[in-house]
Structures are given as C-alpha cells and as structure tokens.
N, CA, C and O atoms as a printed pandas DataFrame, in Angstrom:
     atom_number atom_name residue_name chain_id  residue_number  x_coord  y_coord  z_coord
0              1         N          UNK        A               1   37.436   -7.338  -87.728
1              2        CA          UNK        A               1   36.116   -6.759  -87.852
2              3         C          UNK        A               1   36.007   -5.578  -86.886
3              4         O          UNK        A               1   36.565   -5.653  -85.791
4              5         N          UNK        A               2   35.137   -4.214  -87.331
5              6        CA          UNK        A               2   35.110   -3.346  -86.606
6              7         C          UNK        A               2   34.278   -3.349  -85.483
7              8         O          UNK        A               2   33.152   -3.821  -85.640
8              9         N          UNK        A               3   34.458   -3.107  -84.859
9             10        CA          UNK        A               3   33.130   -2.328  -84.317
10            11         C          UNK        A               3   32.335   -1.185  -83.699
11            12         O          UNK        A               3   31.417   -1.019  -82.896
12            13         N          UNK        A               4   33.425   -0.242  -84.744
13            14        CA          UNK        A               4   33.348    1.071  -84.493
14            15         C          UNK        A               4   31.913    1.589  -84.965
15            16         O          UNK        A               4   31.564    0.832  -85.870
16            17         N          UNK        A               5   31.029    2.461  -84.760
17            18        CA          UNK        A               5   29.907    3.123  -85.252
18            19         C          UNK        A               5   30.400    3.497  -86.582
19            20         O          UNK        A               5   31.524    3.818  -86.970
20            21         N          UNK        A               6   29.108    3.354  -87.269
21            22        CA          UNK        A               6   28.949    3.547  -89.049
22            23         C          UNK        A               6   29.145    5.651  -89.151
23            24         O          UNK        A               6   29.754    6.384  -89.931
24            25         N          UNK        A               7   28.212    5.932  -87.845
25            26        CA          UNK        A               7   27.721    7.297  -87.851
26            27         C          UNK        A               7   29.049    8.085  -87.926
27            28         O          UNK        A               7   30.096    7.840  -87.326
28            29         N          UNK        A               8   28.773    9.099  -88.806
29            30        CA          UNK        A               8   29.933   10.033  -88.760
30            31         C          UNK        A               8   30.236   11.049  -87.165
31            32         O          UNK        A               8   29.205   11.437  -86.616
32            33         N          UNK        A               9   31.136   11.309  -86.716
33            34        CA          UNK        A               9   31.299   11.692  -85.660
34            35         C          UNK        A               9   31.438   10.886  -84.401
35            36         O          UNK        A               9   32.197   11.226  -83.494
36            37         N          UNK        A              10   30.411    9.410  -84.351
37            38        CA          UNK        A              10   29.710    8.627  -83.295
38            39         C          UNK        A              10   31.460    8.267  -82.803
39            40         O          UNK        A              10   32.149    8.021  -83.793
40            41         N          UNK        A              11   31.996    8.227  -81.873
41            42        CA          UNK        A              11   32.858    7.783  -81.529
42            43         C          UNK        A              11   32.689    6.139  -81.129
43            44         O          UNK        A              11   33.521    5.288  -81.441
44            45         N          UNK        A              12   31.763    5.939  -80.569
45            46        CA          UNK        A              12   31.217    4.936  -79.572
46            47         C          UNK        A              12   32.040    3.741  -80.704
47            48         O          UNK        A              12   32.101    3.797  -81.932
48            49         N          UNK        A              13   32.697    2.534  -79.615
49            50        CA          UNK        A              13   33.345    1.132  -80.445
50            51         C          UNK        A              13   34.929    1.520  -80.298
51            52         O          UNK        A              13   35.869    0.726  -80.332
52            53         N          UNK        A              14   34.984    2.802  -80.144
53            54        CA          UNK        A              14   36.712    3.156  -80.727
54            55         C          UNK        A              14   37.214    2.945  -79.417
55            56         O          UNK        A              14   36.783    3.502  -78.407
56            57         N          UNK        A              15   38.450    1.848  -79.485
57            58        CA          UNK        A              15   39.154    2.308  -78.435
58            59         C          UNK        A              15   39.449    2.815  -77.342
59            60         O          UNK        A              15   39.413    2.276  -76.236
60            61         N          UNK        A              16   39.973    4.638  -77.808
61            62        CA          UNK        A              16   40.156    5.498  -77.131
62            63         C          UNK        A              16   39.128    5.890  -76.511
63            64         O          UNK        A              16   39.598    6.942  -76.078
64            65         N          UNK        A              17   37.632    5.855  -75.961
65            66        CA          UNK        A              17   36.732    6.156  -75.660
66            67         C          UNK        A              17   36.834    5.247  -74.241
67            68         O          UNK        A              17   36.660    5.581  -73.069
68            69         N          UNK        A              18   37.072    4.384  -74.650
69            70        CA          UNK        A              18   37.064    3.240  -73.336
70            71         C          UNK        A              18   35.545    3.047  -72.829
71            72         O          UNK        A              18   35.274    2.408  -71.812
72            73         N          UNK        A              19   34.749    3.565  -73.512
73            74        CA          UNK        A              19   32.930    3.218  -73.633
74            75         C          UNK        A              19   32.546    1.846  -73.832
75            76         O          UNK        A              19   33.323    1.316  -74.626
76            77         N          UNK        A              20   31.810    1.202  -73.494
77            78        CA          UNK        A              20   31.176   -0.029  -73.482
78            79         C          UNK        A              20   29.951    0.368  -74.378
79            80         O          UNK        A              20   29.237    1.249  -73.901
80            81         N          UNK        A              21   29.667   -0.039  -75.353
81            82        CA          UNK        A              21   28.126    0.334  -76.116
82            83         C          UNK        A              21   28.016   -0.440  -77.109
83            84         O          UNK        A              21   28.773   -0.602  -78.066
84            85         N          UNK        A              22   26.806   -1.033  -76.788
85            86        CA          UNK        A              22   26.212   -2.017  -77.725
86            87         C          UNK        A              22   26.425   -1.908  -79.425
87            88         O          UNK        A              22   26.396   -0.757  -79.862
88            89         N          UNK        A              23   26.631   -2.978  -80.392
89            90        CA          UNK        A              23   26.579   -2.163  -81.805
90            91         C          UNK        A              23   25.603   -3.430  -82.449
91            92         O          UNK        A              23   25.547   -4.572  -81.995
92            93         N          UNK        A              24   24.873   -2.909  -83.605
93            94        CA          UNK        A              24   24.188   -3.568  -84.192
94            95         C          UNK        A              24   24.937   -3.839  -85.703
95            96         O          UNK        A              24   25.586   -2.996  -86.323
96            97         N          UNK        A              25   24.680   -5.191  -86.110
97            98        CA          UNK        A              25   24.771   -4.858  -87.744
98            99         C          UNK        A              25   22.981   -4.531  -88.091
99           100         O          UNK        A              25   21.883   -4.599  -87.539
100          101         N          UNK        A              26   23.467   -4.236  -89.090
101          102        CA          UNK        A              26   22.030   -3.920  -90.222
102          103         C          UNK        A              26   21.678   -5.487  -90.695
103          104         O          UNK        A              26   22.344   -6.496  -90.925
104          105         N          UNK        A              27   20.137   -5.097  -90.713
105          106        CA          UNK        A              27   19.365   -6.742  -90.592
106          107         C          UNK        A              27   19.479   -7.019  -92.319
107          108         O          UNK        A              27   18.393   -7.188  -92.875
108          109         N          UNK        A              28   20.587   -7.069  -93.098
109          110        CA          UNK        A              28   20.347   -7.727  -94.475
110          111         C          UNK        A              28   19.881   -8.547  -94.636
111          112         O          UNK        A              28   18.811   -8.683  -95.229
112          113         N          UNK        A              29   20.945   -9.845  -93.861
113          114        CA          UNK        A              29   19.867  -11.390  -94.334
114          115         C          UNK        A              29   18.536  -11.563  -93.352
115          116         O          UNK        A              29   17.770  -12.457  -93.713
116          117         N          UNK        A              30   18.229  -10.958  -92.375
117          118        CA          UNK        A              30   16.999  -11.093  -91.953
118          119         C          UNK        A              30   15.860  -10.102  -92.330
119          120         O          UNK        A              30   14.763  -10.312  -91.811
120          121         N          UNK        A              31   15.974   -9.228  -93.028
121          122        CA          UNK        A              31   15.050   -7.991  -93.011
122          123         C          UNK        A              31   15.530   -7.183  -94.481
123          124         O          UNK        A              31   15.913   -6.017  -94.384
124          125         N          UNK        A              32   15.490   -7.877  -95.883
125          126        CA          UNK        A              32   16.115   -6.882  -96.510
126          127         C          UNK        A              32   15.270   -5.487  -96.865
127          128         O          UNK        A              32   15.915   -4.529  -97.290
128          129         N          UNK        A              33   14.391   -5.417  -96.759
129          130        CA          UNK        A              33   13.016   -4.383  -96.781
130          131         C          UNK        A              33   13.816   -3.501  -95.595
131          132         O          UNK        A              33   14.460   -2.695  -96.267
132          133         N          UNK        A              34   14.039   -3.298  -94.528
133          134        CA          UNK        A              34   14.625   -2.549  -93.080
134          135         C          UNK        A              34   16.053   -2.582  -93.292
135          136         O          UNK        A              34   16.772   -1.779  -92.698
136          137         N          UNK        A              35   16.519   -3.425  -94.073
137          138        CA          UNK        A              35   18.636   -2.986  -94.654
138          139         C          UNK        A              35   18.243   -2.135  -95.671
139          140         O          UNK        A              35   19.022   -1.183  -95.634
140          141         N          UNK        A              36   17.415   -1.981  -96.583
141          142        CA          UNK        A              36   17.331   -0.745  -97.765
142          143         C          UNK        A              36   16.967    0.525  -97.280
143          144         O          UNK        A              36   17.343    1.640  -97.639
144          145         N          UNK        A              37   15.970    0.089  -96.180
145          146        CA          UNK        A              37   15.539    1.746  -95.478
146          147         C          UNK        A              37   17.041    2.212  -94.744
147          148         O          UNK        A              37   17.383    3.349  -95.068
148          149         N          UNK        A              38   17.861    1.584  -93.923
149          150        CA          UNK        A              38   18.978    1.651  -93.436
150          151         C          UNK        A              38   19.844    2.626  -94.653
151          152         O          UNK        A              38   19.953    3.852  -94.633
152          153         N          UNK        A              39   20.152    2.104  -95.222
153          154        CA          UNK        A              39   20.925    2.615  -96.512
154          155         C          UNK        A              39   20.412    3.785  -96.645
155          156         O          UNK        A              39   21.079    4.748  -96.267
156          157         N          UNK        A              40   19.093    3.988  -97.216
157          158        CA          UNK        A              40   18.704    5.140  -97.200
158          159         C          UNK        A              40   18.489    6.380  -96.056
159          160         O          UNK        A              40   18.197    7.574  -96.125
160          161         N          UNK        A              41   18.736    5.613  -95.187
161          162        CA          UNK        A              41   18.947    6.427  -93.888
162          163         C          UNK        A              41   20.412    7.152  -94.087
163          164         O          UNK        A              41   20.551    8.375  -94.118
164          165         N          UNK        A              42   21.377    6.292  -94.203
165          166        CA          UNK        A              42   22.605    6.624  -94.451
166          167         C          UNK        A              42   23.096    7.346  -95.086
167          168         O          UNK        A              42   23.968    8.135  -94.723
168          169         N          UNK        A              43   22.542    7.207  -96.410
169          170        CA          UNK        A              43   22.600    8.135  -97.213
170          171         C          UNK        A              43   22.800    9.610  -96.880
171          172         O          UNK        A              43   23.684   10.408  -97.193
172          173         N          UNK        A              44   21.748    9.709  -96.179
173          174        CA          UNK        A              44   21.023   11.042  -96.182
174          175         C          UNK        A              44   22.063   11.986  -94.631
175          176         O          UNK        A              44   21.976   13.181  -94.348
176          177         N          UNK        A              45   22.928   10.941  -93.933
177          178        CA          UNK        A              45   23.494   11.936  -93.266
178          179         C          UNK        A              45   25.675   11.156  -93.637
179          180         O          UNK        A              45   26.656   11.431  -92.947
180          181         N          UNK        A              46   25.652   10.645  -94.345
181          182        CA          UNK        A              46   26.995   10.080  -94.936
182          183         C          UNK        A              46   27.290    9.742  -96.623
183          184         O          UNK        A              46   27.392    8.767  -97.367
184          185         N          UNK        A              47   27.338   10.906  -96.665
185          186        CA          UNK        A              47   27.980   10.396  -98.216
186          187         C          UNK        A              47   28.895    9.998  -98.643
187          188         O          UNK        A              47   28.872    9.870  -99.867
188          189         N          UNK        A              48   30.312    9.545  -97.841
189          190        CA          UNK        A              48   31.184    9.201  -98.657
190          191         C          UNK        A              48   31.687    7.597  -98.617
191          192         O          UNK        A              48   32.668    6.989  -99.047
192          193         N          UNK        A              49   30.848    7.354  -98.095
193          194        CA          UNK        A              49   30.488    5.779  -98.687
194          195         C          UNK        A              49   28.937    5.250  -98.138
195          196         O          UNK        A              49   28.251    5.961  -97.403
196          197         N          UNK        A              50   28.567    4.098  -98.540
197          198        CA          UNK        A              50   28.017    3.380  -98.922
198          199         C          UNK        A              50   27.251    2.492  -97.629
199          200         O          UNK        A              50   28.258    2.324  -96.942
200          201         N          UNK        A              51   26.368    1.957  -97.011
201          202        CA          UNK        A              51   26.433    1.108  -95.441
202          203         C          UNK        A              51   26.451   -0.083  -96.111
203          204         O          UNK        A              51   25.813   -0.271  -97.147
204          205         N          UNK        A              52   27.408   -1.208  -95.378
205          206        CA          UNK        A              52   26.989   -2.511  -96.127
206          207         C          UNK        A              52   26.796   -3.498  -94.894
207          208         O          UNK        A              52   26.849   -3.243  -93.691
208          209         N          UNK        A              53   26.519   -4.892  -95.652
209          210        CA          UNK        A              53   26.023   -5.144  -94.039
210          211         C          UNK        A              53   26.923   -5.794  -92.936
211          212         O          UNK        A              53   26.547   -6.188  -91.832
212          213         N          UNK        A              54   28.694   -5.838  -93.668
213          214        CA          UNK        A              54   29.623   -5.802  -92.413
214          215         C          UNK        A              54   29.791   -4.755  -91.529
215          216         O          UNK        A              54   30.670   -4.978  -90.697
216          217         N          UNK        A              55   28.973   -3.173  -91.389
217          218        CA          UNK        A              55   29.097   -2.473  -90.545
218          219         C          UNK        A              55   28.371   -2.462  -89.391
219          220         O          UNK        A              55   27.591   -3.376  -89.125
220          221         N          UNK        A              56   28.584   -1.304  -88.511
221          222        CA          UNK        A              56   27.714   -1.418  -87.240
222          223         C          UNK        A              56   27.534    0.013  -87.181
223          224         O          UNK        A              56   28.274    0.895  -87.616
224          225         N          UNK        A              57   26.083    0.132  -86.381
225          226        CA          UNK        A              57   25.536    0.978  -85.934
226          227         C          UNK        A              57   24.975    1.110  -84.113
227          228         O          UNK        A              57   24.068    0.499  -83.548
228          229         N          UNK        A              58   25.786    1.992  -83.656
229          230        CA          UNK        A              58   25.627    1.561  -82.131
230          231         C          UNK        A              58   24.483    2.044  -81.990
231          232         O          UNK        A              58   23.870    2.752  -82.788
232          233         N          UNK        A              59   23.889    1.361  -80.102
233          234        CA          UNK        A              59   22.597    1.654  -79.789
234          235         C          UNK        A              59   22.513    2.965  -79.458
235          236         O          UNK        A              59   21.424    2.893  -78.888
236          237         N          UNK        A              60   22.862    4.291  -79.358
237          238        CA          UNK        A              60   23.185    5.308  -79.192
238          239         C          UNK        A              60   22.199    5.982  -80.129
239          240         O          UNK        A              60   21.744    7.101  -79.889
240          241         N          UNK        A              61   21.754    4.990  -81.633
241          242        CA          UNK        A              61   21.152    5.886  -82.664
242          243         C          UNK        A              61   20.101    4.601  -82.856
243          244         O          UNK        A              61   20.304    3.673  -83.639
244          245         N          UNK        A              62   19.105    4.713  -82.108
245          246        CA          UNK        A              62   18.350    4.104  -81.960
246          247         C          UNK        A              62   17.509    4.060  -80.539
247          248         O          UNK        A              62   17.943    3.883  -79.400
248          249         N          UNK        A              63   15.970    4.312  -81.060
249          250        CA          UNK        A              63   14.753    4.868  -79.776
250          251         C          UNK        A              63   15.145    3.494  -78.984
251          252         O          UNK        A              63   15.658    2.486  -79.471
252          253         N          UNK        A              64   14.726    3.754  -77.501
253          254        CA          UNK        A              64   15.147    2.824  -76.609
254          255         C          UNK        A              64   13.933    1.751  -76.857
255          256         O          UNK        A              64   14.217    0.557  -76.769
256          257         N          UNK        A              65   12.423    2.186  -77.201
257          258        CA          UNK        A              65   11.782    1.410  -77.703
258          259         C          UNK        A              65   12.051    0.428  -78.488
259          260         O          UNK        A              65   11.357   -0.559  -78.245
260          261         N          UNK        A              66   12.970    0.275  -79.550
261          262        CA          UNK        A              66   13.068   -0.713  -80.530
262          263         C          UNK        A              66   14.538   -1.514  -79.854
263          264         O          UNK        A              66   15.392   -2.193  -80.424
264          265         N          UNK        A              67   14.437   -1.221  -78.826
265          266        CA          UNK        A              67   16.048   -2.595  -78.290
266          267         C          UNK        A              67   15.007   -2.931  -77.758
267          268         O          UNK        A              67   13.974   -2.443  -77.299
268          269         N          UNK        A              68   15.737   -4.343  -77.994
269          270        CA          UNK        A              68   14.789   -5.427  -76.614
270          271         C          UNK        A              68   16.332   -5.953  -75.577
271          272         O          UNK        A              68   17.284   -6.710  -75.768
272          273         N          UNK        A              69   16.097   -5.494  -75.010
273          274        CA          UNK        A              69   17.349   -5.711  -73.529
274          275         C          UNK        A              69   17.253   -6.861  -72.607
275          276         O          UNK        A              69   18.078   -7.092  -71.723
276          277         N          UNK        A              70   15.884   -7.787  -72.936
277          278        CA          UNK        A              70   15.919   -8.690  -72.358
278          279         C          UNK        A              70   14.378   -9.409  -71.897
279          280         O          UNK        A              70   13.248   -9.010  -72.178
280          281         N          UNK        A              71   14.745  -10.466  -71.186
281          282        CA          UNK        A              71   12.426  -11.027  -71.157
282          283         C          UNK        A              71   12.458  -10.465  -69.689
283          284         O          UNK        A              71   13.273  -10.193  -68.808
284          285         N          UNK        A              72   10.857  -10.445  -69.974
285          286        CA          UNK        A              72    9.947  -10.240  -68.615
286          287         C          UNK        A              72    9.360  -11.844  -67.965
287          288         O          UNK        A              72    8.620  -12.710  -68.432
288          289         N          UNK        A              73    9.910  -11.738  -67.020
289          290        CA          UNK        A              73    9.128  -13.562  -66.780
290          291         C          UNK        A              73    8.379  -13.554  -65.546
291          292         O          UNK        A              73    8.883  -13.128  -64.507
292          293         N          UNK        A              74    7.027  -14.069  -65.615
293          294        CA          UNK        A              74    6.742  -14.656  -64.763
294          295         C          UNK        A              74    6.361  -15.558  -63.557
295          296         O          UNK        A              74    5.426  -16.353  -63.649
296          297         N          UNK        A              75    6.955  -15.451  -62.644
297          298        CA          UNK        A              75    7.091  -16.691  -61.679
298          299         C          UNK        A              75    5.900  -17.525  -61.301
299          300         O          UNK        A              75    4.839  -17.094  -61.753
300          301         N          UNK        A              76    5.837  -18.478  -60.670
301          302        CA          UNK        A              76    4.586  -19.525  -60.511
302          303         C          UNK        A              76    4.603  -18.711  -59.088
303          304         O          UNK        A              76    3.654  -19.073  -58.392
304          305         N          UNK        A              77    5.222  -17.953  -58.613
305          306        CA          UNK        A              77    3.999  -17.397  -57.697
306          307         C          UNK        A              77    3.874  -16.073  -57.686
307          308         O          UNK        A              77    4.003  -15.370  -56.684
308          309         N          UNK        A              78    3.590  -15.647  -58.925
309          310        CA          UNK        A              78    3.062  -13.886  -59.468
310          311         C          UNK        A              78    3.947  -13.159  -59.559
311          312         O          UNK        A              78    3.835  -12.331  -60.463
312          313         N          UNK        A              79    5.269  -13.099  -58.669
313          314        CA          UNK        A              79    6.130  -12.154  -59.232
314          315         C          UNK        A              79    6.905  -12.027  -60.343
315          316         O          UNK        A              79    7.071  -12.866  -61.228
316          317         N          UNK        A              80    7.415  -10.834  -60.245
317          318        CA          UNK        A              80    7.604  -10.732  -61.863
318          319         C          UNK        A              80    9.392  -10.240  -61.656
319          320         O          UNK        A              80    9.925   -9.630  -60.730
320          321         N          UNK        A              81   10.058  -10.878  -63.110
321          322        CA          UNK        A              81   11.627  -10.990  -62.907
322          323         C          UNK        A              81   11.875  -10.518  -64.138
323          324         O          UNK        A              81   11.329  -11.223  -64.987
324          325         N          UNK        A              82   12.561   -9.483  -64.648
325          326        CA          UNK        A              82   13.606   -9.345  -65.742
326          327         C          UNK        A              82   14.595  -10.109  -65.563
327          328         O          UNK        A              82   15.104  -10.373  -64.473
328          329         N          UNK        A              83   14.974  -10.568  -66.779
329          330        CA          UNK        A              83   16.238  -11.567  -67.157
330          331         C          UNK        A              83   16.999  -10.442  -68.656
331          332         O          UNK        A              83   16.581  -10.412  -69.813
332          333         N          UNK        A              84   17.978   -9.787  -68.162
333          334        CA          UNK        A              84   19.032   -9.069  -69.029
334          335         C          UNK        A              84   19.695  -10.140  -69.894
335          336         O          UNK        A              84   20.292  -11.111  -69.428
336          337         N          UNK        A              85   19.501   -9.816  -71.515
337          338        CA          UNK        A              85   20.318  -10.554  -72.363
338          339         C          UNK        A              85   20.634  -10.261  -73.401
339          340         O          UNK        A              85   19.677   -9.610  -73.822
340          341         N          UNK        A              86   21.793  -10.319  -74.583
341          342        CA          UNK        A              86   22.255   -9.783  -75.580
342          343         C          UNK        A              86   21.397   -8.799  -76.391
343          344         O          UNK        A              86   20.543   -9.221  -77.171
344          345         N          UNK        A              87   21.619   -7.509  -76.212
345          346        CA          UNK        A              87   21.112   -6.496  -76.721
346          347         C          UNK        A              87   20.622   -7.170  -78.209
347          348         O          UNK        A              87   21.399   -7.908  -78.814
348          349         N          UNK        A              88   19.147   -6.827  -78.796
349          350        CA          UNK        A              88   18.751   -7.301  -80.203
350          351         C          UNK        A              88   17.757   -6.039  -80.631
351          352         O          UNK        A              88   17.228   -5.373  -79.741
352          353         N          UNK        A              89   17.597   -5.832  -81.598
353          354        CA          UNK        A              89   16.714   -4.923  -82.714
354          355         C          UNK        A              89   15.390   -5.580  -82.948
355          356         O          UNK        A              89   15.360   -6.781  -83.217
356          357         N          UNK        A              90   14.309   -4.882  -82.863
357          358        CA          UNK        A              90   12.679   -5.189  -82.818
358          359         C          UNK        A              90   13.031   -5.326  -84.503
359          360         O          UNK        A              90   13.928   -4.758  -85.125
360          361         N          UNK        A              91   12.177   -6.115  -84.916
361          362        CA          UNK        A              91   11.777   -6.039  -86.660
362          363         C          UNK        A              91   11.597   -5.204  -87.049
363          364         O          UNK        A              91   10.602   -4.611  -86.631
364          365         N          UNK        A              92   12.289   -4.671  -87.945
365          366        CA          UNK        A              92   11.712   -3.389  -88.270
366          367         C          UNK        A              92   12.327   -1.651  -87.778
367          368         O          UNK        A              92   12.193   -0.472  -88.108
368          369         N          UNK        A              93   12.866   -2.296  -87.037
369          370        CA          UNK        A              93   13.599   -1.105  -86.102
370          371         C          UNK        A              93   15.062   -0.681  -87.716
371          372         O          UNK        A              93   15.774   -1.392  -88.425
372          373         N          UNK        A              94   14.817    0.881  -87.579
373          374        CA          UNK        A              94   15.845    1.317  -87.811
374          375         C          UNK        A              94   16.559    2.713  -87.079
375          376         O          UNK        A              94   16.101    3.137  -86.018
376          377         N          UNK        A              95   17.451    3.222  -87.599
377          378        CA          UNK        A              95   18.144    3.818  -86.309
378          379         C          UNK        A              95   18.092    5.463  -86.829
379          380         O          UNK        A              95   18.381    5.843  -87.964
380          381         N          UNK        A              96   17.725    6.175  -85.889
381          382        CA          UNK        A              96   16.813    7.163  -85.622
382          383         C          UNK        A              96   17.530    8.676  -85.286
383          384         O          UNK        A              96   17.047    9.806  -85.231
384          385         N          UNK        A              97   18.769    8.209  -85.108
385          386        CA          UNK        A              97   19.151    9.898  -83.610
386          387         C          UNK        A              97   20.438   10.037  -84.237
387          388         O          UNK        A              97   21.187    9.060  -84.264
388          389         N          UNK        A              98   20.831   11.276  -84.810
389          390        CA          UNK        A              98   22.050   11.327  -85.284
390          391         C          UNK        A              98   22.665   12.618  -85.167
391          392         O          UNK        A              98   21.807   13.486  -85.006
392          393         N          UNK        A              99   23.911   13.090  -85.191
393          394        CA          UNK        A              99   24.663   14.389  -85.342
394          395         C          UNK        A              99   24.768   14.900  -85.956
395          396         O          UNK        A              99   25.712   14.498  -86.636
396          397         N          UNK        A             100   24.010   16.508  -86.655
397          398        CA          UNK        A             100   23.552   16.954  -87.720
398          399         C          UNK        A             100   24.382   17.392  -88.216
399          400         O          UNK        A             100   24.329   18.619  -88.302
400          401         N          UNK        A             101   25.869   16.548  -88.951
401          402        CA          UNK        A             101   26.439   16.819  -89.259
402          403         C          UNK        A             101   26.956   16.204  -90.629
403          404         O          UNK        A             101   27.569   15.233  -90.188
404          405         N          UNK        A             102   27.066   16.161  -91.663
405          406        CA          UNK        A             102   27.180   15.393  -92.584
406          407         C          UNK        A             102   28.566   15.404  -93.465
407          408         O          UNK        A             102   29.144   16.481  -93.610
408          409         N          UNK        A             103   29.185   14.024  -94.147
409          410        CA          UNK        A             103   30.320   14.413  -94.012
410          411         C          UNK        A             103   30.299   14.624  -96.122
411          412         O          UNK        A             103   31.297   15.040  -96.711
C-alpha cells in the first residue's frame, strides 16, 4: 500500500524526501457525499486517472482548520492540557491547496 500523495507533483510519502507527513484516505465508507466532492476535486487538477478510495492525500492539501491533531482537556483543577493524537479529518473536510499544475 502506498502512501505516497494522490496530488500531482506533491512529493510528500515518497521515500526520497525523507519527510514525515501525515496522509489521509478519502472518507468513502464514512462520508460518501465528501468522497464524491473529493473526486470531483480531483478531477479538476488530475486527469489521468481516477481517486479511489485506496489512495492518499497528504495533510499538506488541507486548511489546518479541518485536522483535528488532538483533545483539549480539562483538569479538575482548571488547567488546561493538549493531548497529541493520530492526525484525523473534521466531517466534511475536503482538501483544499494544490500546485497549479495539472497533469
């Protein structure tokens, strides 16, 4: 399985980059309404194939708003603690920022 970026150009996943960066699949079985907008996202900057939902799309193309990176908790005596945990996609979130380059 890959987990190279879907995006044309996106290096991010490969190897040779030696980059650490989060990748998402596309929410099919949870969201098929937000996997069709996906597609159609795709479309519009990759034509020579198709997105399906064994690919990935790194966090790189996507507003920092729609990752959730982790909870906010509050302690029993008011302070307040982030707890960092497996990068996930807000409902609804699709991915936004791309290289105007099309192949």
């Amino acid at each position: 399985m890959s987990h190279c970026c879907f995006v044309p150009k996106c290096k991010s996943g490969r190897a040779t980059t030696g980059e650490k960066v989060t990748v998402f699949t596309p929410p099919y079985f949870r969201d098929k309404n937000t996997f069709e907008k996906w597609i159609d996202i795709m479309k519009e900057i990759r034509s020579d194939r198709v997105l399906t939902p064994e690919d990935k799309i790194c966090s790189k193309h996507f507003d920092e708003t729609e990752i959730v990176k982790g909870i906010d908790i509050v302690l029993k005596d008011g302070t307040k603690s982030f707890f960092p945990k497996p990068w996930k996609l807000k409902k609804g979130a699709c991915p936004t920022f791309f290289i105007s380059i099309t192949l």
